[in-house]
Each structure stands twice: as C-alpha cells, then as structure tokens.
N, C-alpha and C positions, 0 to 999 in steps of 0.2 A: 831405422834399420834393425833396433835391437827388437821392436815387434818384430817385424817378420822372422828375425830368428827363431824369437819365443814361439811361435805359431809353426813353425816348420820343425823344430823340435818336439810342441804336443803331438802337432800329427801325426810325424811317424811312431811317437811313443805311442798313441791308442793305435796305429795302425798293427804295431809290434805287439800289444795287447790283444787286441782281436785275433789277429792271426795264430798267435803263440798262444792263445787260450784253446784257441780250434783244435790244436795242435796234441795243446796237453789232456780234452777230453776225449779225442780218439785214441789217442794212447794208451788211456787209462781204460780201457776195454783190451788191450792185448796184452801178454801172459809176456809180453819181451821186457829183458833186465839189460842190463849193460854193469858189469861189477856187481858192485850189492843194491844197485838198485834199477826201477822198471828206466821202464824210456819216458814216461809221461812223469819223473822227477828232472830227472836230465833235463829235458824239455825244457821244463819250469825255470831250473837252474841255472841256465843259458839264455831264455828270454829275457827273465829278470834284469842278469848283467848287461846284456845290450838294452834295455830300458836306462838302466843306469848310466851305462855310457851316453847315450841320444840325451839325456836332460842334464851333461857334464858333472856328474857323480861322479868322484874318484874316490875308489873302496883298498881299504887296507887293512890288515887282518892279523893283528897281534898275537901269536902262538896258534896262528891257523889250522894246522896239525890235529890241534885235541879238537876243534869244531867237525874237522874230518873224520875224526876217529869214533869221537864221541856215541853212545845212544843211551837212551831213555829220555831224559830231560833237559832242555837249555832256558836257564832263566836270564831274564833280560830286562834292563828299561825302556820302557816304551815314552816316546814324547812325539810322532812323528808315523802318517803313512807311509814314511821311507822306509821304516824297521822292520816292516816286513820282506821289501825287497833286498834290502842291506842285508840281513841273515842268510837268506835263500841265495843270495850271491855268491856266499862266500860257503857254501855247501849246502846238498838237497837237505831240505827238513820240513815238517806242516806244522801247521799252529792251532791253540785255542784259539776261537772266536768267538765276538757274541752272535746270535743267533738270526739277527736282522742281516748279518752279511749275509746268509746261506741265499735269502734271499736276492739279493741285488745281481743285476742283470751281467752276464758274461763273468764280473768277477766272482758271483757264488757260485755258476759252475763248475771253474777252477777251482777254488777253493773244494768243492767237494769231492772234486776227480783227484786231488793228490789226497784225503783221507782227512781234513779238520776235523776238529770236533767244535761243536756248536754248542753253547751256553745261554739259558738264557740268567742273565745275572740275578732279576730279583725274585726268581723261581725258583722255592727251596728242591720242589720236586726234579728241575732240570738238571742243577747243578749238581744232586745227586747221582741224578743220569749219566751228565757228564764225567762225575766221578768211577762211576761203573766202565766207561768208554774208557777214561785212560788208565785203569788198572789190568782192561783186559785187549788194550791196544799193543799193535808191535811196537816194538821199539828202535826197529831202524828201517828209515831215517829218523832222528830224534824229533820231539814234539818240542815246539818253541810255546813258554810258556810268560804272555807280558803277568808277573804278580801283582803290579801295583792295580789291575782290577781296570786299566782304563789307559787312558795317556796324560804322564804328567806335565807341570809348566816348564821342565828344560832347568830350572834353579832349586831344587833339590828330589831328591826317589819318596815317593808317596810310602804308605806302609803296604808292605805284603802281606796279599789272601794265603791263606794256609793250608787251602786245600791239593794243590798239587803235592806238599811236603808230605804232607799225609799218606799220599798214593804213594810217592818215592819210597817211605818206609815202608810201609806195608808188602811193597813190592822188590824189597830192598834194587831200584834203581838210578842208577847215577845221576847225578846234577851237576849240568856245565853250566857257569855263572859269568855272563858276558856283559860286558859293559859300554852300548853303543854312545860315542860323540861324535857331533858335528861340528865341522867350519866352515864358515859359521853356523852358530843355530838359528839365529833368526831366520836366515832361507828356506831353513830345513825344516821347520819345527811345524805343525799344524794347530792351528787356536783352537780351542774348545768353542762352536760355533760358528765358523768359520766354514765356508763353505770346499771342499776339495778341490774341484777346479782352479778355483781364486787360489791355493794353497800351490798345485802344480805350475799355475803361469808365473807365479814368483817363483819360483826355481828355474825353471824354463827361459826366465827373464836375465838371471842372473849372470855379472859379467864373467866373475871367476868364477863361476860354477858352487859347488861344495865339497867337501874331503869328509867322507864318513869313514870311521875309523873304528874297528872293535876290536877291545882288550879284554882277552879271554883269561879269566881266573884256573885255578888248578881246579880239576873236577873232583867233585865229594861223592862218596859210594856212602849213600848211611845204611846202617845196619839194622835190622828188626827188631821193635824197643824201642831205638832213641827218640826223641824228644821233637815231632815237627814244629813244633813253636819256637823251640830253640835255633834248632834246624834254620828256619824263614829268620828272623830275628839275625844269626850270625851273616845267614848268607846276604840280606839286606844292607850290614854295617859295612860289609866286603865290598858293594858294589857302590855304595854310601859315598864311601874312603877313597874310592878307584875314582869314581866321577868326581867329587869333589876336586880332586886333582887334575884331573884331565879336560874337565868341561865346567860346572860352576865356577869357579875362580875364573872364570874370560865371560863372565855375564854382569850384567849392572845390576845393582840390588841382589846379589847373591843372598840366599838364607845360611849357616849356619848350621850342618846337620848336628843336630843332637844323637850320642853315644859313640860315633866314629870315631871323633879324640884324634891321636895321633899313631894312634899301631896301623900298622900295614894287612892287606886283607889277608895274607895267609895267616897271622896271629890271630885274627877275630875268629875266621874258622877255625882253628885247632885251640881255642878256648885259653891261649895262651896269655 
C-alpha cells in the first residue's frame, strides 16, 4: 500500500510540475504583477507549495515577515533539492544556480522564466559574469543565495564563497541569513551521488512525511567599505550557531563547529 502511495504522490507532484512550469513560462511573457510581483512568481510560489503538500512537507516559517519583506539577498544552507522549494514557499524569490541546471528539461525553463542566474563554478570568466548579473540584477523578489558553493552533509555548514558578499557591499544590499531544518533529515536530505528520483521516492515513501522548518536571522544592510570576508565569516558563525542548535545535535556523528562557541547569532554579527 505504502508503494502505491509513494507513486500516486510522484505523479501528481511531476504532474503539478509540468503543468505549473507551463504555467510559470507563459506568464513570464506578460507585463501582469499582482502586488510587487509578476504573476509568473506567484505562479511559482503556489506550485511549489502544493508540491510540498502532495509529497507531505509541512513548512514553517520563523519571523516570516522579514522573508516577505526582505530584497536583495537571502543566504541559506543548502543540504537538499527541497531548499529550493522550501524557500520559494514561504515567499517568491530566484536563485544562483549552476549552469548545467539552465539546461535540464522543463526545470531550466522555469528556472529561467522567474530570472536565475547561472554560474558556471570552475569558470573564472563565468563567475565574473555572474558577478556582473547580480550587481546589476533587481532586487525584488530577492535572489536566494546556497554560499556553501554546493550541498552540504546535513552534520555541519561547509565554508562560504565570498563572492556574493562582495556584490552586497559594493551594492550596499541587504542580506537575510536563513537557516533551513528538517525532520527528519535523513528523508529529506539528498546524497552527493545519489540519484534525484531515488531521493524524491524516499520522501514520497515516507510515513510521517517531513517538517521543514526556517529560522530567519535579523537582516544585515552592510555599508560600502566593510569587510566581505568578515562579512561571509560572521554571517557563516550565525547560521553555524543557529543550526547547530536546531538540526545537528538530532544527527548521529555530529561534528563540532569550529568558532561558533557559545554566543548567540545576533552577537557574532554585531562583532560583539
């Protein structure tokens, strides 16, 4: 029985994906908004969540508010194909990606009809490019940005690329520092390797489902000048401190983050 579930769930999830991609690339041809944003965000924003629901995702949304409010930048840990959808659920926004997604069928259309930018990682010249892109990108709806360069193992935050930081100052634009958990992660999480389907029919499968949860830090406005290395560096320790609490500590073989200590993320940010 619980196959048939898991199967009756993908379906309609790719069926809500096909359709809801159709959806969001004719949109993104017409000049129609709804509030501050087009109808081909909305779109997206709405799919997603009923994706979410059909594969038993329950999403919850710690100081929702500043994710709503927010524009220029939202950093985030990345450990999971859900991160995407989790974000976009809980308000329109696009993402870096690397550049092989632009590619891939139905979802790199989507992806380019709400505005990504494309990276290719070990191309000094692209990443340049793409640094050009987000300094002269809008900024709302905010650009979701994974720093850690990839997806980590779920047991501690990888180190952050510095290049968005850069752009923020230079542009003096704001940075919301969000901190995605799941319960479990194992359901939730996707292996390095690991093929995506294999990754959705375990979720799909699952009996309780999962609880994705994001815990939205205070947003930082840096000013022209300061220090993007510092900048990456504090906001890293923030998001470090917050998960360690919220999501390592319920995993086996936890690591140990080095420099988080015991101050609270708003200390680490205000260098206190």
């Amino acid at each position: 029985m619980r196959k048939v579930v898991s199967a009756l769930r993908m379906f309609v999830a790719l069926t809500a994906v096909l359709l809801g991609g159709t959806a969001i690339i004719i949109f993104s041809y017409t000049p129609l908004r709804v509030g501050r944003y087009s109808l081909a965000f909305w779109t997206f924003h709405y799919a997603v969540r009923f994706i979410l629901f059909v594969l038993n995702v329950r999403l919850s949304s710690f100081g929702r508010e500043k994710a709503r409010q927010t524009r220029g930048f939202v950093i985030a840990n990345h450990v999971s194909y859900l991160d995407i959808f989790v974000l976009a659920g809980i308000a329109p926004a696009r993402f870096v990606a690397k550049d092989e997604i632009s590619r891939w069928p139905v979802i790199g259309r989507i992806a380019r009809a709400i505005g990504c930018v494309f990276v290719q990682r070990r191309n000094k010249e692209s990443r340049r490019n793409a640094r050009l892109a987000l300094a002269t990108a809008e900024w709302d709806p905010p650009i979701v940005i994974f720093a850690e360069g990839g997806r980590g193992p779920g047991t501690e935050l990888l180190p952050f690329r510095y290049g968005a930081f850069e752009v923020a100052v230079e542009q003096e634009q704001p940075l919301l520092p969000g901190a995605i958990v799941y319960d479990p992660l194992p359901v939730a999480i996707w292996q390095r390797g690991e093929p995506l389907m294999q990754a959705v029919w375990r979720l799909a499968g699952a009996p309780g489902g999962v609880q994705a949860s994001v815990y939205w830090l205070d947003q930082i406005v840096p000013q022209a000048g300061s220090d993007a290395v510092q900048l990456s560096l504090a906001t890293h320790n923030a998001l470090a401190t917050l998960l360690a609490e919220k999501q390592y500590r319920r995993q086996p073989g936890k690591q140990e983050l080095a420099g988080a200590g015991n101050q609270r993320p708003e200390q680490l940010l205000s260098g206190n």
